[in-house]
C-alpha positions as CSV (number, residue, x, y, z in Angstrom):
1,X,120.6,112.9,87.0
2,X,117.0,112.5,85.7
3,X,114.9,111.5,88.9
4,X,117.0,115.3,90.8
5,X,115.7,117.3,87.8
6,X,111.9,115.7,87.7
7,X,111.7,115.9,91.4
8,X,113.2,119.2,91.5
9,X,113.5,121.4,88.3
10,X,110.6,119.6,86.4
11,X,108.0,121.8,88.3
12,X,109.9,125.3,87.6
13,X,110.9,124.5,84.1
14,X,107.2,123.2,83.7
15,X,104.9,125.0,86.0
16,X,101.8,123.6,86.4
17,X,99.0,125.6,84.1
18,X,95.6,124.6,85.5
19,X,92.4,125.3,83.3
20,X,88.7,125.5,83.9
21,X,86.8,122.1,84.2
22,X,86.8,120.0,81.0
23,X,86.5,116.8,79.3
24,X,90.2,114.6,78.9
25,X,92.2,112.0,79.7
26,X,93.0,111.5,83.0
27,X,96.7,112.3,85.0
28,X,98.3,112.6,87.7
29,X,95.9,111.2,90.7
30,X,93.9,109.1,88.3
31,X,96.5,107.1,86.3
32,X,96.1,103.4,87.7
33,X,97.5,102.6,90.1
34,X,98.2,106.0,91.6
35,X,101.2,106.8,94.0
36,X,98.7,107.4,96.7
37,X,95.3,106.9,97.8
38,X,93.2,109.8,96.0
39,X,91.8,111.9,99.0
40,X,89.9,114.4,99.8
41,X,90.8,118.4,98.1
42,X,92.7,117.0,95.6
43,X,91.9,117.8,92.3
44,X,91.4,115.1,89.6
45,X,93.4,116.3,86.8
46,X,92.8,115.6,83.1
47,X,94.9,116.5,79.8
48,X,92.1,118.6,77.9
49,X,90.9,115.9,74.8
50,X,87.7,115.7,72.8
51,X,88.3,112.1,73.0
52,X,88.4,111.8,77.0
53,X,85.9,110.0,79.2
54,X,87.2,112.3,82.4
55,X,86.0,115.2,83.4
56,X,88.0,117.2,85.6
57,X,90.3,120.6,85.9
58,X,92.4,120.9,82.8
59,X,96.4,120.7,83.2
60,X,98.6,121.3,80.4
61,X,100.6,118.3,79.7
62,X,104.0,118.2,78.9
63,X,104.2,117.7,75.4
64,X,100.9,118.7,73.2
65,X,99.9,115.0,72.2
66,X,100.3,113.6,75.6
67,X,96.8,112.8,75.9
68,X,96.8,111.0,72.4
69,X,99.9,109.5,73.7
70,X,97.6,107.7,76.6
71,X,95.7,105.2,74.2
72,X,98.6,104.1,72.3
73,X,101.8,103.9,74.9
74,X,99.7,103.6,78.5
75,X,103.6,103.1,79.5
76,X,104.7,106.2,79.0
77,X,101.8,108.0,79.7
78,X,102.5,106.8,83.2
79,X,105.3,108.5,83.5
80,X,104.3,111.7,82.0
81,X,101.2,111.6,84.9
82,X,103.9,110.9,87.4
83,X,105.7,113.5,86.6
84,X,102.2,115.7,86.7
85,X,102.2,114.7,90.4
86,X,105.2,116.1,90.9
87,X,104.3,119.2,89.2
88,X,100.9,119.6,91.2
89,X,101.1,117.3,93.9
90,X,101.7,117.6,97.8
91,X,105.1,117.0,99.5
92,X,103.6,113.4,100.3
93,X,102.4,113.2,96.7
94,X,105.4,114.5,95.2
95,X,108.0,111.6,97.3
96,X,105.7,108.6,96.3
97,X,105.7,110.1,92.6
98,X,109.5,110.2,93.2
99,X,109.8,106.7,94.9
100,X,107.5,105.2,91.4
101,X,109.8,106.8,88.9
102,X,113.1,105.5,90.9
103,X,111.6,102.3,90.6
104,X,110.3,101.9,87.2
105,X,113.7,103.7,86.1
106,X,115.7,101.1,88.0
107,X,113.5,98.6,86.5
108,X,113.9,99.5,83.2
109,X,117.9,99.8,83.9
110,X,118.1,96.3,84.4
């Protein structure tokens, strides 16, 4: 039931606020590895943090510490850039996002 609501309510319930340029911790595109090969047009998203190295187009995370959340749990802040991709990402984006969670959930399951 979680993977159906991230693929497809997590971007109504959690629309996708993008911000002017700023400094942050990367998501979505950036997080290592990423679901697909960052191309051309795509923005490279960050989580708005004076403590950042990144500089890109601000996007409101999920939860307001996400970005702190990056230093100290690189596991889950993973996830919660996956599911950025999924928020912001193309239909091609947005299926390998899906395909990563399904397997890290699986993963996890076992």
């Amino acid at each position: 039931m979680l993977l159906p609501f991230l693929r497809y309510g997590a971007p109504h319930a959690f629309p996708p606020i993008v911000g002017p340029e700023t400094v942050g911790v990367r998501t979505a595109y950036l997080v290592e590895p990423a679901p697909t090969e960052v191309g051309e047009g795509r923005a490279e998203y960050v989580w708005p943090s004076p403590d950042g190295s990144w500089r890109g187009p601000s996007l409101v995370p999920l939860h307001p510490r996400a970005a702190g959340i990056a230093e100290h749990n690189p596991s889950l802040a993973r996830l919660l850039a996956l599911v950025d991709v999924l928020r912001v990402g193309s239909t091609q984006d947005r299926h390998a996002a899906e395909e990563e969670l399904r397997r890290l959930t699986e993963a996890a399951s076992s």
